[in-house]
Structures are given as structure tokens and as C-alpha cells.
MARDREN-804020 format. One line per field, with one value per residue (C-alpha): residue in three letters; chain; residue number from 1; x, y, z. Coordinates in nm, 2 decimals, always signed. Layout:
code = ala,...
unit = A,...
pos = NUM,...
c1 = X,...
c2 = Y,...
c3 = Z,...
***
This chain:
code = unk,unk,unk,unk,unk,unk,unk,unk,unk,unk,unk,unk,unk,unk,unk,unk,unk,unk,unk,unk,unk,unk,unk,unk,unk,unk,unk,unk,unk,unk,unk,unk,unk,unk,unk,unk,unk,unk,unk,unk,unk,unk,unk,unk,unk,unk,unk,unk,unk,unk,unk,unk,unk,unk,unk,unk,unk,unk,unk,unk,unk,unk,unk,unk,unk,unk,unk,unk,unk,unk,unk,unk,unk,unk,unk,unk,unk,unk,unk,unk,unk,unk,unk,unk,unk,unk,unk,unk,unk,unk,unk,unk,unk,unk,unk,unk,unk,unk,unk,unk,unk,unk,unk,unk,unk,unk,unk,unk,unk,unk,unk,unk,unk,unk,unk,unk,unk,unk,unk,unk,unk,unk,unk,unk,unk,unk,unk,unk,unk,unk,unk,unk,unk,unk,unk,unk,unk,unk,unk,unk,unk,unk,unk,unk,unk,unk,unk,unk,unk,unk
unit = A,A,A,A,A,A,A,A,A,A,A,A,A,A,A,A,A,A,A,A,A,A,A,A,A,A,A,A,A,A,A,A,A,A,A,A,A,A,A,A,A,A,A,A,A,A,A,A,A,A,A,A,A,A,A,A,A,A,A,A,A,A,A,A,A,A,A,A,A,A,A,A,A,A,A,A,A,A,A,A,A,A,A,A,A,A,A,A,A,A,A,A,A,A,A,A,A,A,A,A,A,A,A,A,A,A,A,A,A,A,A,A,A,A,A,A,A,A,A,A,A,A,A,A,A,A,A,A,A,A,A,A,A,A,A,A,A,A,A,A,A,A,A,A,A,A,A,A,A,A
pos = 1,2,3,4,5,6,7,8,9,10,11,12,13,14,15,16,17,18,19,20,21,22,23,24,25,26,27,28,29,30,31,32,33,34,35,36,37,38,39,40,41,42,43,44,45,46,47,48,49,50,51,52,53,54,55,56,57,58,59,60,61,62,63,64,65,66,67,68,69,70,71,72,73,74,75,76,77,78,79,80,81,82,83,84,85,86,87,88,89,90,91,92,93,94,95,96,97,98,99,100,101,102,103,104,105,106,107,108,109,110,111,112,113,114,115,116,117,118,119,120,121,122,123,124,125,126,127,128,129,130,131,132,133,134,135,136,137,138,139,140,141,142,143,144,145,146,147,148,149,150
c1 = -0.08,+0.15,+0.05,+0.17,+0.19,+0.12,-0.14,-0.30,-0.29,-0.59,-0.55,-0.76,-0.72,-0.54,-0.27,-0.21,-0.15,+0.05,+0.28,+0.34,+0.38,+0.61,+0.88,+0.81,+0.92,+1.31,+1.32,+1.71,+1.57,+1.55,+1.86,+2.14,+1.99,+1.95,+2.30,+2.47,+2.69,+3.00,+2.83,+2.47,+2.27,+2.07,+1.80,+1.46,+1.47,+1.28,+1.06,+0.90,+0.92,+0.71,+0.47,+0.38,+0.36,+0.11,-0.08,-0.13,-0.19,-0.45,-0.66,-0.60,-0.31,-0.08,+0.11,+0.40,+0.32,-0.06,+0.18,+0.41,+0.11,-0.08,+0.24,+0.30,-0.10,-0.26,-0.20,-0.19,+0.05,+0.25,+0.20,+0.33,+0.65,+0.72,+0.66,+0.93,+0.84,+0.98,+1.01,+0.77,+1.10,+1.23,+0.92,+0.90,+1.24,+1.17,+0.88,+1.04,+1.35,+1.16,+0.97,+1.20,+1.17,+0.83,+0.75,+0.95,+0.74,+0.44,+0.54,+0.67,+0.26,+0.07,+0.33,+0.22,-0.12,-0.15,+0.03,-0.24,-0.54,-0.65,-0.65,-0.83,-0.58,-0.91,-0.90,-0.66,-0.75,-0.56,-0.81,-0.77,-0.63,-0.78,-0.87,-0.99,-1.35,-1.61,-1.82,-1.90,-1.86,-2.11,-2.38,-2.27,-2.28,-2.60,-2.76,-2.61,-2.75,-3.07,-3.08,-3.24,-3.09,-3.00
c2 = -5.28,-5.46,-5.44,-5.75,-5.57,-5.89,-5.96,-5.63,-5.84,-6.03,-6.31,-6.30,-5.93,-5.73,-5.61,-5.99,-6.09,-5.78,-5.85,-6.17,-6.17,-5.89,-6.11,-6.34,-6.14,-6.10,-5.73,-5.70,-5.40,-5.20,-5.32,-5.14,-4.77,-4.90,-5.08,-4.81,-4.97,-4.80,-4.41,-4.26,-4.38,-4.72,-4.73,-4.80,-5.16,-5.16,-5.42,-5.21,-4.94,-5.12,-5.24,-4.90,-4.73,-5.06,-5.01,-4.68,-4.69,-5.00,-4.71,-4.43,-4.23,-4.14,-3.85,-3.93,-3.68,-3.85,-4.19,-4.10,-3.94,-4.25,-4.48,-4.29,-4.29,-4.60,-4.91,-5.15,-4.92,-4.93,-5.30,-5.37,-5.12,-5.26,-4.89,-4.79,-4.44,-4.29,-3.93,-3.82,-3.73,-4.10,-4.23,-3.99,-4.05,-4.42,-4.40,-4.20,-4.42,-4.73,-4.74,-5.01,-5.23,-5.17,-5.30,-5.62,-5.67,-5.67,-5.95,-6.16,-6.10,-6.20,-6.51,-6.55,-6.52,-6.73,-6.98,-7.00,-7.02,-6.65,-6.50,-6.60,-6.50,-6.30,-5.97,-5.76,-5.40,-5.11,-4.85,-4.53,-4.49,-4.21,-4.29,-4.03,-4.03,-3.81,-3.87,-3.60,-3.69,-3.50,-3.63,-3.97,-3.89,-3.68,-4.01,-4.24,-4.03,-4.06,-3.63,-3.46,-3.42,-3.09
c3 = +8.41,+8.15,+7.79,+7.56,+7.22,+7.00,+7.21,+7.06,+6.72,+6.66,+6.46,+6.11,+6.10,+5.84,+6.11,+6.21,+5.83,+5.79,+6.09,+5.98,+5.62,+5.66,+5.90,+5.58,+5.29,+5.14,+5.21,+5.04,+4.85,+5.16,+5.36,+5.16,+5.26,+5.61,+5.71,+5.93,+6.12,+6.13,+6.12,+6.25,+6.53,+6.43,+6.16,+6.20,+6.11,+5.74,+5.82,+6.04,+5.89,+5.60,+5.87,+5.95,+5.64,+5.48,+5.73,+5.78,+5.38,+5.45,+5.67,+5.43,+5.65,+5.38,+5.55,+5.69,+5.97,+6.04,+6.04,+6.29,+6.52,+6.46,+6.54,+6.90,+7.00,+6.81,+7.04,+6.70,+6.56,+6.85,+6.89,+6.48,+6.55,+6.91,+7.06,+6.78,+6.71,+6.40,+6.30,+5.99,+5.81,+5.83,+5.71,+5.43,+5.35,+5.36,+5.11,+4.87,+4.84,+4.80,+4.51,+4.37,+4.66,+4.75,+4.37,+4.48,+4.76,+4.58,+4.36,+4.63,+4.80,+4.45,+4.51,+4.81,+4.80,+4.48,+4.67,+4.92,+4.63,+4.79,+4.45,+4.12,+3.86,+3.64,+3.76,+3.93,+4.03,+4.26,+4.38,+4.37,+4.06,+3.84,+3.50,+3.26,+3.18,+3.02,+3.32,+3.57,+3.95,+4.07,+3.86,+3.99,+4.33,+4.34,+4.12,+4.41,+4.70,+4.57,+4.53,+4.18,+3.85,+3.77
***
């Protein structure tokens, strides 16, 4: 049975938007590492390499082994890399030299997005970020389960 990969893409989801705006963005940042056209066997193409790695991020797979599993046995991962399957060392590689352009496309998004009235321009937050507090996490949690102070 033939499989169309896009058609794995639903429109209005976060893989849609992230196919998409991807193809969209001036990705220069990343194309100097991956020009190898005289030596080597061809790159991964660092759009989708991108694709891959926001996405898995977007899902909370951040090792670059779980990402290359998940981009050889998860049908939208296959359909946003178009059945490319990189190795975890590529990927890990590709992370850790692209701090500088993975900053750039960040900017380019907020652009983006502000463009489109999607954002407020009030509050901007990144999750997951730990912040020092006095506070004890396990107090917190056993307050929000509903379970007894100790």
C-alpha cells in the first residue's frame, strides 16, 4: 500500500506548521558546516535536520539516540525527514554546532509569528528553565496531589 508522507501532516498541527515554517526560514547559519561538495558523502540537508530535532524537542525527545529511533519508527517523523534517517552522531553533532544559528532562527519565528498577530508582545516565557527558589518540590507536589503535609 503506498504511503504519501505529507499526507501524514495534518494541517493545524504542530508538525504541519513546523514543516512549513522551516522550508520558510533563511537557514545560512547552518549551510556553511553542511556544503560538502567536493569531499564526504552528502549531508543531511539542515532543514531537515532542524525539522527533526524541533520536533522531537516539541515532544520532549532530547537524545539524539531516542531522535534517530523515533525518526526510523514514527511515521510523522519519517514523513517531516522524507524517510531520511540520520545517525544519533549526526544529529548530536548538528545540535552542538548550532547554537549560533539555532538563536537566529528563533528571532526570525518571533518575526514571524508577530507578523501574523499570534503573539502579544507582554510576556515571553521558555519552560523548563530552572530558577533558584527557596521552595521545596516536594512540598509542592504533595500540596498539588492533594496528599498530607508532613
Amino acid at each position: 500500500m503506498p504511503l504519501v508522507l505529507e499526507g501524514q501532516l495534518l494541517p493545524g498541527s504542530l508538525v504541519h506548521a513546523a514543516y512549513h515554517l522551516v522550508d520558510a526560514l533563511d537557514l545560512f547559519g547552518f549551510a556553511s558546516h553542511y556544503q560538502n561538495d567536493l569531499t564526504g558523502a552528502t549531508a543531511h540537508a539542515p532543514s531537515m535536520l532542524l525539522k527533526a530535532v524541533l520536533l522531537a524537542y516539541s515532544r520532549g525527545i532530547v537524545s539524539s539516540r531516542a531522535i534517530e529511533r523515533t525518526c526510523r519508527d514514527n511515521a510523522l517523523f519519517i514523513a517531516i525527514n522524507g524517510d531520511a534517517k540520520p545517525h544519533f552522531t549526526t544529529i548530536a553533532d548538528f545540535v552542538s554546532r548550532s547554537r549560533d544559528g539555532i538563536a537566529s532562527v528563533f528571532a526570525q519565528v518571533l518575526a514571524i509569528l508577530d507578523k501574523e498577530g499570534l503573539i502579544g508582545r507582554e510576556m515571553f516565557a521558555i519552560d523548563g528553565v530552572k530558577l533558584p527558589g527557596n521552595a521545596s518540590k516536594y512540598r509542592f507536589a504533595a500540596e498539588r496531589l492533594g496528599l498530607p503535609r508532613d
